[in-house]
C-alpha positions as a Markdown table, in Angstrom:
| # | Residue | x | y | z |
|---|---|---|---|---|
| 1 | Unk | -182.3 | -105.8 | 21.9 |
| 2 | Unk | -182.1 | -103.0 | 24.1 |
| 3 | Unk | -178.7 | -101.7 | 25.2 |
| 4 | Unk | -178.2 | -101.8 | 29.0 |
| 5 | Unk | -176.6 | -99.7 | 31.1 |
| 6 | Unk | -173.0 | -101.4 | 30.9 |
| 7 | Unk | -172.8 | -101.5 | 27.2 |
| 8 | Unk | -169.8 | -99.6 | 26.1 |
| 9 | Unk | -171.9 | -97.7 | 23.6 |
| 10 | Unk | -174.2 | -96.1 | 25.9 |
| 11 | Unk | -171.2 | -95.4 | 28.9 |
| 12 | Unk | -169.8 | -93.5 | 25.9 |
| 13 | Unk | -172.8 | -91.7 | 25.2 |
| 14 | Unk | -173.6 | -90.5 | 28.9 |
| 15 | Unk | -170.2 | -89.8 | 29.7 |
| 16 | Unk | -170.5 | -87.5 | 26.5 |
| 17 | Unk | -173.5 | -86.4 | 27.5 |
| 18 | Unk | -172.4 | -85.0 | 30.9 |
| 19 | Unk | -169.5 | -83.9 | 29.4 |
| 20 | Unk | -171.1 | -81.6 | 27.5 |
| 21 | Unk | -173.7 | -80.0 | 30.2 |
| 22 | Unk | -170.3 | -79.5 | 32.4 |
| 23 | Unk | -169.1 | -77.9 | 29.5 |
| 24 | Unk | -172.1 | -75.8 | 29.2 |
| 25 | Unk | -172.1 | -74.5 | 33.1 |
| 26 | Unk | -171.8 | -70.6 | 32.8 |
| 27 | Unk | -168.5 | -69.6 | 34.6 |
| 28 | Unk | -168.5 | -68.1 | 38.3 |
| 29 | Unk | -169.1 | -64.3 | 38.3 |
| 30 | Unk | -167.6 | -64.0 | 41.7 |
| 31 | Unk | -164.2 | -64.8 | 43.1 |
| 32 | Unk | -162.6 | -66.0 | 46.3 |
| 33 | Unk | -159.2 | -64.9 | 46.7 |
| 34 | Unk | -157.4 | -66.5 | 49.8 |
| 35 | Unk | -153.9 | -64.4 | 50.8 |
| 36 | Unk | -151.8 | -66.9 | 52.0 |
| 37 | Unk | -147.8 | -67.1 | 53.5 |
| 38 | Unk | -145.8 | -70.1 | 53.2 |
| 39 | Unk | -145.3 | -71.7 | 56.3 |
| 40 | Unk | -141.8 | -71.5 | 56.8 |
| 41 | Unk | -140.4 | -71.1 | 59.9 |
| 42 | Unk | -139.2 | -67.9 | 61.3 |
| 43 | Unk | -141.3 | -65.9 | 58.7 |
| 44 | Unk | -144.7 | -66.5 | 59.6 |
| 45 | Unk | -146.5 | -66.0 | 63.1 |
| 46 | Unk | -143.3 | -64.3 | 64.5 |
| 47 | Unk | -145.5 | -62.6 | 67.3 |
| 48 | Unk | -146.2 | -65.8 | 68.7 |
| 49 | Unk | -142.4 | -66.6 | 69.0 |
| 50 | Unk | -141.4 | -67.2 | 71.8 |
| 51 | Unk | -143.4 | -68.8 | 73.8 |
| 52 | Unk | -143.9 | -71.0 | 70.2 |
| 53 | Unk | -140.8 | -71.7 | 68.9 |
| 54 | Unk | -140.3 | -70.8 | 64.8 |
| 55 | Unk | -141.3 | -74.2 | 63.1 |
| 56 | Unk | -144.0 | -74.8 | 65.4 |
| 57 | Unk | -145.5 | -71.4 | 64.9 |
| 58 | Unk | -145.4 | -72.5 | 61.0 |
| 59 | Unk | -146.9 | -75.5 | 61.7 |
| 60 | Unk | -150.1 | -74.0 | 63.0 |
| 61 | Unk | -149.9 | -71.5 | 60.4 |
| 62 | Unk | -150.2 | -74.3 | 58.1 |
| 63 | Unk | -152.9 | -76.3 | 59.4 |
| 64 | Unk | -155.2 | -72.6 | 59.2 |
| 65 | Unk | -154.1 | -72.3 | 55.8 |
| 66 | Unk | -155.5 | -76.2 | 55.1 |
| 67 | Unk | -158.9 | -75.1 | 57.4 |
| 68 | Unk | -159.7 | -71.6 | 55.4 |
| 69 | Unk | -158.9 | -73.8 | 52.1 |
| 70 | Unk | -161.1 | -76.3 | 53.3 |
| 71 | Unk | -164.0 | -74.2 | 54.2 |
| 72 | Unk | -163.8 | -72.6 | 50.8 |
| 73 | Unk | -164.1 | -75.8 | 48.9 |
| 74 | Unk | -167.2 | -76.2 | 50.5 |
| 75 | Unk | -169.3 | -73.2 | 48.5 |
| 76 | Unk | -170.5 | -73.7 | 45.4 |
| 77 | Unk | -171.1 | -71.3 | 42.5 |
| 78 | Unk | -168.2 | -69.1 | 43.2 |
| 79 | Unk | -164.1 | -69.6 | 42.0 |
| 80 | Unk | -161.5 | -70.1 | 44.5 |
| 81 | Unk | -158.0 | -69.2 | 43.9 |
| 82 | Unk | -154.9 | -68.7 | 46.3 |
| 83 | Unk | -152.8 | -66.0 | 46.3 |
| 84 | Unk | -149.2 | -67.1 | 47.5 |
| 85 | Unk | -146.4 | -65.7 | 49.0 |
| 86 | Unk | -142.9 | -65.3 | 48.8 |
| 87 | Unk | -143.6 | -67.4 | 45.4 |
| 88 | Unk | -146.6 | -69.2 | 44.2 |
| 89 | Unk | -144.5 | -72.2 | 43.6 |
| 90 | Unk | -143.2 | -72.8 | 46.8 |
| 91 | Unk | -143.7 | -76.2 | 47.2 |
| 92 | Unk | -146.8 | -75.6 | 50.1 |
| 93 | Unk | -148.5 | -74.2 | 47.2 |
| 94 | Unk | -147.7 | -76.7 | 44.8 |
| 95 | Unk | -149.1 | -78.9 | 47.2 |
| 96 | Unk | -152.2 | -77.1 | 47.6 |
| 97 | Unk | -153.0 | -76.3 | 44.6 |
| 98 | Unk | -153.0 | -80.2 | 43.8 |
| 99 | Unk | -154.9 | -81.1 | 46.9 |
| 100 | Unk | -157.3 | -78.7 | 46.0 |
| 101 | Unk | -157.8 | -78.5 | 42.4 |
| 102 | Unk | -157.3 | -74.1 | 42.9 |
| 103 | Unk | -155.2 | -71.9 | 40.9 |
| 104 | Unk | -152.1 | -70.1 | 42.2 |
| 105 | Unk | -151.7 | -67.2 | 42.3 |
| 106 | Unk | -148.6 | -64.3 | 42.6 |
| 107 | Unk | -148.5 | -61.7 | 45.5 |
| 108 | Unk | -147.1 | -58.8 | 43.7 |
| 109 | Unk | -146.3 | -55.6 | 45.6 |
| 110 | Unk | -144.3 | -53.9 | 48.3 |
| 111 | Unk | -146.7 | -54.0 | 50.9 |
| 112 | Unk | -149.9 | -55.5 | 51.9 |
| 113 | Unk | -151.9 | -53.1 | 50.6 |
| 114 | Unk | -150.0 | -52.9 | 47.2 |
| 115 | Unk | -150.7 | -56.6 | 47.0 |
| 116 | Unk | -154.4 | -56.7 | 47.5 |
| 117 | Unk | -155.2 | -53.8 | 44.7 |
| 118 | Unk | -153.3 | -55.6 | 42.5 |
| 119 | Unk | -155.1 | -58.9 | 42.6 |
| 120 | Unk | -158.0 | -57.1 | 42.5 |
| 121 | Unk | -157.1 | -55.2 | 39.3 |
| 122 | Unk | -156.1 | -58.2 | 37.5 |
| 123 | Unk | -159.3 | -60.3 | 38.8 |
| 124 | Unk | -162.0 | -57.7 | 38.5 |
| 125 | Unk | -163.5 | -58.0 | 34.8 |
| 126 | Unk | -165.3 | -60.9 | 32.7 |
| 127 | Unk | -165.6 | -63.2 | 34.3 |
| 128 | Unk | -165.7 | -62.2 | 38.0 |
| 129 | Unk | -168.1 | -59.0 | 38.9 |
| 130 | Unk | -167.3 | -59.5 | 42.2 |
| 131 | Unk | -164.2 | -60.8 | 44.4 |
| 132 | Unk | -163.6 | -61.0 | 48.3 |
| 133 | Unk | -160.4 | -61.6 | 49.2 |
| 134 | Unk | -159.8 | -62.9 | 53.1 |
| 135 | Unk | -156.7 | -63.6 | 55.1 |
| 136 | Unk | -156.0 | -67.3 | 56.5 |
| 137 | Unk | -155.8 | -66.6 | 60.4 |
| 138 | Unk | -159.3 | -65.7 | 61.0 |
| 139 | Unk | -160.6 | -69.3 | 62.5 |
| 140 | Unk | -164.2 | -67.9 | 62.8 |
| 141 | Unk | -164.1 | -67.4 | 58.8 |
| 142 | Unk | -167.1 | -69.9 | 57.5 |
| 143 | Unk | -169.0 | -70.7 | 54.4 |
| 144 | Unk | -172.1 | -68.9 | 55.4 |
| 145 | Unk | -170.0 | -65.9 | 56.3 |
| 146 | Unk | -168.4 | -65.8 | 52.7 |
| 147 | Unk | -171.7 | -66.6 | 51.2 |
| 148 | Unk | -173.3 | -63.1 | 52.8 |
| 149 | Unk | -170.1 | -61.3 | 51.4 |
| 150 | Unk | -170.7 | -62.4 | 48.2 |
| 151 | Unk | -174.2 | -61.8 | 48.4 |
| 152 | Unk | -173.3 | -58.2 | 49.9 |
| 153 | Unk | -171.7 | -57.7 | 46.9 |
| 154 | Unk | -174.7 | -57.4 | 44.5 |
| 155 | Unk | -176.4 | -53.8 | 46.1 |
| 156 | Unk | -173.4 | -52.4 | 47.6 |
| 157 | Unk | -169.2 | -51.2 | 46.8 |
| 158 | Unk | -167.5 | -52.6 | 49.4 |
| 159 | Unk | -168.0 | -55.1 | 51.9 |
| 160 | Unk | -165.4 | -55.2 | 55.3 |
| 161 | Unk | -165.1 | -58.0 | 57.9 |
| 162 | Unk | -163.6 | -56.1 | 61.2 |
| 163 | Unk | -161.4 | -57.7 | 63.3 |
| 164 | Unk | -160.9 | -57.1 | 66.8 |
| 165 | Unk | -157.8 | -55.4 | 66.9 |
| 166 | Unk | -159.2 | -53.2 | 64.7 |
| 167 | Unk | -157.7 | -54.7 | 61.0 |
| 168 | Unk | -160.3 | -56.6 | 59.0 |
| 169 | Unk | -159.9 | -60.1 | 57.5 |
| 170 | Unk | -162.1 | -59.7 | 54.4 |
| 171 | Unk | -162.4 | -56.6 | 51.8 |
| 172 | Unk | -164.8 | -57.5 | 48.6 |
| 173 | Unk | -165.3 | -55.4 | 45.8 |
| 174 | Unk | -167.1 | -54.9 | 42.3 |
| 175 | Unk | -164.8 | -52.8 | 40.8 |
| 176 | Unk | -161.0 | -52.2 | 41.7 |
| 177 | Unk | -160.8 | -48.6 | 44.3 |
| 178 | Unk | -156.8 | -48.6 | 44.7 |
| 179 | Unk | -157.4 | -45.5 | 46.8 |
| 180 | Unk | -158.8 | -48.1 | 49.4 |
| 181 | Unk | -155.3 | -49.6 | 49.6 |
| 182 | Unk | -152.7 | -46.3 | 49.8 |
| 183 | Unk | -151.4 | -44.9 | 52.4 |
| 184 | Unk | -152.5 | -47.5 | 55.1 |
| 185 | Unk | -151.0 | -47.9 | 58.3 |
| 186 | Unk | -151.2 | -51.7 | 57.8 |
| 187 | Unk | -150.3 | -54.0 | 61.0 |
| 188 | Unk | -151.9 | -51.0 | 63.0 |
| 189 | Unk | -155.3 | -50.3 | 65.0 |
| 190 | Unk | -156.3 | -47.6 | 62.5 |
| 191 | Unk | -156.5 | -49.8 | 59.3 |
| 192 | Unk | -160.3 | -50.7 | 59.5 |
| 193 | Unk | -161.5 | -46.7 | 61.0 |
| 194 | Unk | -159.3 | -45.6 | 58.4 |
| 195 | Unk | -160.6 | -48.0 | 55.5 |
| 196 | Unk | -164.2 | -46.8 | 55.9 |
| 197 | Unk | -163.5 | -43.1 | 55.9 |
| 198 | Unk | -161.7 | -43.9 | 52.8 |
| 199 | Unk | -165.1 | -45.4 | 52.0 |
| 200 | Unk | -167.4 | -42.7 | 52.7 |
| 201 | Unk | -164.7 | -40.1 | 51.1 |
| 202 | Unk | -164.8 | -42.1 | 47.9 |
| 203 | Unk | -169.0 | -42.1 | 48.0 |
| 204 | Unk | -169.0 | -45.7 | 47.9 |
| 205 | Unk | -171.8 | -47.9 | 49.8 |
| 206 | Unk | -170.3 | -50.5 | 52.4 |
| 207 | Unk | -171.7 | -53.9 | 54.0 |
| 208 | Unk | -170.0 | -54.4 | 57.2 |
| 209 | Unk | -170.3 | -58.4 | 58.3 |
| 210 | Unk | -169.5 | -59.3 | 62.2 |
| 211 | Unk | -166.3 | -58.8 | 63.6 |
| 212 | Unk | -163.5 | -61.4 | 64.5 |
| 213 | Unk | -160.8 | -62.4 | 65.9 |
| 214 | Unk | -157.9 | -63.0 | 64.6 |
| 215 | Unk | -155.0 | -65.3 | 65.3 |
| 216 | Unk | -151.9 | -62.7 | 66.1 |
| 217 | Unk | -151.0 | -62.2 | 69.6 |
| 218 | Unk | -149.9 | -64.5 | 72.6 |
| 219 | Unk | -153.2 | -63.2 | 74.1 |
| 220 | Unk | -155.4 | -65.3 | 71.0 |
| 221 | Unk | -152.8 | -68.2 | 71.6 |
| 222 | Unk | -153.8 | -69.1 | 75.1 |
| 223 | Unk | -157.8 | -67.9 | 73.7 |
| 224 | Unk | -157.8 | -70.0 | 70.8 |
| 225 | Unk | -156.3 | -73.2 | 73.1 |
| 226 | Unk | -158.6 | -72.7 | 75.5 |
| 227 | Unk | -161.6 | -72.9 | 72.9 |
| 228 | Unk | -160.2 | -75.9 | 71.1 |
| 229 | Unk | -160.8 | -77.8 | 74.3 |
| 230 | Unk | -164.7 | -77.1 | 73.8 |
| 231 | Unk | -166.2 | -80.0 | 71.9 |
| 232 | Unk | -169.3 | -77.8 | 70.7 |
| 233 | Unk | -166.4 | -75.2 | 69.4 |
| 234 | Unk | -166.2 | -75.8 | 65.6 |
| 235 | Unk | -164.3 | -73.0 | 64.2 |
| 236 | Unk | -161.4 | -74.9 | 64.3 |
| 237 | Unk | -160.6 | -78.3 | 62.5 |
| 238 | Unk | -159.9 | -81.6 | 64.3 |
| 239 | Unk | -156.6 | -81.6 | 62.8 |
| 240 | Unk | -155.8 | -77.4 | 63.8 |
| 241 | Unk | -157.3 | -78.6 | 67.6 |
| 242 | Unk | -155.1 | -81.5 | 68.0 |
| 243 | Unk | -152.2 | -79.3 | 67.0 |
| 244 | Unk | -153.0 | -76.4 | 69.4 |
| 245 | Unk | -153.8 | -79.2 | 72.6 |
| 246 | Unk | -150.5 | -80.0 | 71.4 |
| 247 | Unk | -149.1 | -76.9 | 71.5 |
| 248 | Unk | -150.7 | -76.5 | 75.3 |
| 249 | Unk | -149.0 | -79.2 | 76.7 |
| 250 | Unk | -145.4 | -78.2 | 75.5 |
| 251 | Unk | -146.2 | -74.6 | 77.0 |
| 252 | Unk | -146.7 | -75.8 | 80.1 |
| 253 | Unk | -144.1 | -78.2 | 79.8 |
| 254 | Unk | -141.7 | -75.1 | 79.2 |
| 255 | Unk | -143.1 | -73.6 | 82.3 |
């Protein structure tokens, strides 16, 4: 007689089976590194304080850190991890690295800068030939958008994503180049002019994708509210828009 499909001999045998081609996938080359804050109040999104109070500022600091997660899980082919501070096991990252199935990893360093060679030093190798790491308050950040960075990656040194107040929210990389990370005026204009002079000083080739805005100032408040109201908008989650209409009617509450 021939087995059928719910015999407990032949579940055994495909579930063995698949086992063993998953087992056989080669491993991701490339790496996403998300650098994320714990949001807890008072220490993240303190420009936007006031008009936002503290723990509402760290609530919409969390929901971006759920959307860039989200959008991440998305691509295929490539690792994701998350890079936490002040601790990787603050219990936000213990929660998303269940949620999310993605390792967690340490922010180690004085400053910004100090913090991104280092991840790239310890990530750059076998497996990964290639990393991008991005920041988590960039809504317009998309799978398409990291696809092309990682895709940058494979002619060129260095790949930047601008911002408009003249930062960038994404730096990826083939090799470690600590020299693109000292000396920075970080949380200045001058970081992204300086980083590509850095560039062209070190001989590297550069991919530049479009610039973005990122989520700061009381100025991208009030811009960002007023394009969650658009229903064709989707750079922002349904969970991040109902959170910043939210946010508009206690503003003008406060008023």
């Amino acid at each position: 007689m021939t087995p059928s499909g719910n015999d407990p001999a032949v579940r055994r045998s495909r579930s063995s089976h698949q086992g063993e081609r998953r087992r056989s996938l080669p491993p991701a080359t490339s790496a996403i590194i998300v650098f994320a804050k714990a949001p807890v109040a008072g220490q993240v999104k303190t420009r936007l304080c006031p008009p936002l109070t503290p723990d509402e500022a760290a609530s919409l600091h969390g929901s971006l850190v759920l959307d860039i997660l989200e959008r991440c899980q998305s691509l295929k082919g490539y690792d994701r991890i998350l890079a936490g501070t002040p601790s990787p096991h603050h219990p936000f990252f213990r929660a998303m690295e269940a949620r999310f199935k993605i390792p967690v990893w340490d922010q180690q360093g004085d400053d910004l800068g100090a913090r991104m060679a280092g991840v790239f030093k310890q990530s750059l190798g076998a497996p990964y030939r290639s990393v991008v790491v991005i920041g988590t308050d960039i809504p317009g950040i998309n799978g398409p958008l990291l696809t092309s960075a990682v895709k940058g990656l494979q002619d060129r040194d260095v790949v930047l994503g601008p911002t408009v107040d003249g930062g960038y929210y994404l730096i990826g990389l083939r090799s470690p180049v600590p020299e693109l990370f000292e000396n920075m005026p970080w949380s200045t204009d001058q970081v992204y002019t300086r980083t590509t002079q850095r560039v062209q000083e070190l001989g590297l080739t550069l991919k530049v994708l479009p610039t973005l805005r990122d989520f700061d100032t009381v100025e991208d408040l009030h811009l960002f509210i007023r394009e969650a109201k658009d229903p064709q908008n989707q750079i922002f989650s349904s969970r991040t828009k109902n959170v910043l209409q939210e946010l508009a009617k206690r503003l003008t509450n406060r008023e």
